[in-house]
C-alpha positions as a LaTeX table, in Angstrom:
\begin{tabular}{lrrr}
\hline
Residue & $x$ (\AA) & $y$ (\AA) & $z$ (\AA) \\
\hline
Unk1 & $-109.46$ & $-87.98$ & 14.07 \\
Unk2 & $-110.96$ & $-91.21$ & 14.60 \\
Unk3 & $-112.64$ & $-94.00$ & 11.97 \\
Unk4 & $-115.44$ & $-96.58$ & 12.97 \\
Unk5 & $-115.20$ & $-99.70$ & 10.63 \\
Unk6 & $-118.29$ & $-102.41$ & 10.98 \\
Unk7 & $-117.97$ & $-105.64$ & 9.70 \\
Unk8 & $-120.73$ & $-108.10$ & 9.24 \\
Unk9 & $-119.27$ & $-111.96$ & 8.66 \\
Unk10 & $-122.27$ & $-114.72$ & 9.24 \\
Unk11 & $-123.81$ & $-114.40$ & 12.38 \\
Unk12 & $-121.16$ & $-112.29$ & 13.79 \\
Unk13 & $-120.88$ & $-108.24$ & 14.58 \\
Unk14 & $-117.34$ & $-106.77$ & 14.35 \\
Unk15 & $-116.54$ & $-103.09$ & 14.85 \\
Unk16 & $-113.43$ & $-101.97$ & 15.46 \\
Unk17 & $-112.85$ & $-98.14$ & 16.66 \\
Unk18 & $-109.45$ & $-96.03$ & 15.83 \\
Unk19 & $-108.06$ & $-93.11$ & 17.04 \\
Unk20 & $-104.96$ & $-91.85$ & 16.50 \\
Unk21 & $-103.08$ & $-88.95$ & 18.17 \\
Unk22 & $-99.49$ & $-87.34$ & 18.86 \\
Unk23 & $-97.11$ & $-89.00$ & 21.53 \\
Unk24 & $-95.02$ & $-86.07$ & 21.18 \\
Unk25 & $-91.15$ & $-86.46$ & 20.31 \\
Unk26 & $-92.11$ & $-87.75$ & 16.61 \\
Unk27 & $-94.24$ & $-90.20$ & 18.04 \\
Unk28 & $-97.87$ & $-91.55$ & 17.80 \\
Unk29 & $-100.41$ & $-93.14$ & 19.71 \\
Unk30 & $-103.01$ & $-95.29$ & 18.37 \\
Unk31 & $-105.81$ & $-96.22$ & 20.16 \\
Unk32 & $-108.02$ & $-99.01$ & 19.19 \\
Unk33 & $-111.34$ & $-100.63$ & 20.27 \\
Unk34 & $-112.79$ & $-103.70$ & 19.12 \\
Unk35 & $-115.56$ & $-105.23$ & 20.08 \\
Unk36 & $-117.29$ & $-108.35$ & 18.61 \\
Unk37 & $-120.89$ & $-109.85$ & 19.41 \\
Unk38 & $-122.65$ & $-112.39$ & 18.20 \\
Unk39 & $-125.80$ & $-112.18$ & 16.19 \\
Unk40 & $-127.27$ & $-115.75$ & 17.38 \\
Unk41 & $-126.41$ & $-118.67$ & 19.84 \\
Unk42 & $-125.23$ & $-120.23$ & 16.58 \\
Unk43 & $-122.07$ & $-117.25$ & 16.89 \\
Unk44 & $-121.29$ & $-117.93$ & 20.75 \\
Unk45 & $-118.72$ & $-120.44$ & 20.60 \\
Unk46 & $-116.42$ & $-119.08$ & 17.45 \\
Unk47 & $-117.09$ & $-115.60$ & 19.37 \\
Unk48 & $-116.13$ & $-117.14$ & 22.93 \\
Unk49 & $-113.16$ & $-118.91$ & 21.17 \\
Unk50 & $-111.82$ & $-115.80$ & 19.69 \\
Unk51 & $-112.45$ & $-113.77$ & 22.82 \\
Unk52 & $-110.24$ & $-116.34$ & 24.77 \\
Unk53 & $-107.13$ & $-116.24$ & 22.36 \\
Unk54 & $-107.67$ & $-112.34$ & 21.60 \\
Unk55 & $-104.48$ & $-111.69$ & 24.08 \\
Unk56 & $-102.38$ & $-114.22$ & 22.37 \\
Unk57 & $-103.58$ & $-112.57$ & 18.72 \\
Unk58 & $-102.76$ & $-109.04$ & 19.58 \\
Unk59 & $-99.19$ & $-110.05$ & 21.01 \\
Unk60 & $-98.91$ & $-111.42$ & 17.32 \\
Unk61 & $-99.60$ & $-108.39$ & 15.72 \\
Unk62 & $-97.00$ & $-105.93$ & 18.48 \\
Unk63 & $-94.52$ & $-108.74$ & 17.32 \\
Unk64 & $-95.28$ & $-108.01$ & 13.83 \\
Unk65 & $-95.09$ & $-104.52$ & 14.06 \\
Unk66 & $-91.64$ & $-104.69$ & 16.21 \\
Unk67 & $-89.88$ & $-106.65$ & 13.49 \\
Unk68 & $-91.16$ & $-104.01$ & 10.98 \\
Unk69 & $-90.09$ & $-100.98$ & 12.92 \\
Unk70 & $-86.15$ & $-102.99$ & 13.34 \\
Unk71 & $-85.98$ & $-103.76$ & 9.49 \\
Unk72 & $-87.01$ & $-99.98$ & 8.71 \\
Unk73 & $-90.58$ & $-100.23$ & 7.25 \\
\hline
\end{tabular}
């Protein structure tokens, strides 16, 4: 089962793409796609900014996620 959510913030495009599906063992896998594009030249540098810290930003969020999973949420 998969969900498609489009966001539309100023003169930027955001969709992000989920899937999610069994790992087996009482596990699961989510897949995720996001892809952002700018609407205008106006849009490149906040898009080109957030494309070159994107690695950093989804490290944040497994780190998140990892402290969850340890305190039993």
């Amino acid at each position: 089962m998969g969900s498609t959510l489009i966001f539309v913030a100023g003169l930027e495009t955001w969709v992000f793409q989920m899937d999610l599906r069994s790992g087996g063992q009482s596990k699961t896998i989510l897949d995720v796609k996001h892809t952002i594009t700018s609407l205008s030249a106006e849009a490149n540098p906040a898009v080109q900014e957030f494309a070159d810290t994107f690695a950093s930003y989804l490290d944040s969020w497994g780190a998140a996620i990892r402290r969850a999973l340890e305190r039993g949420r």
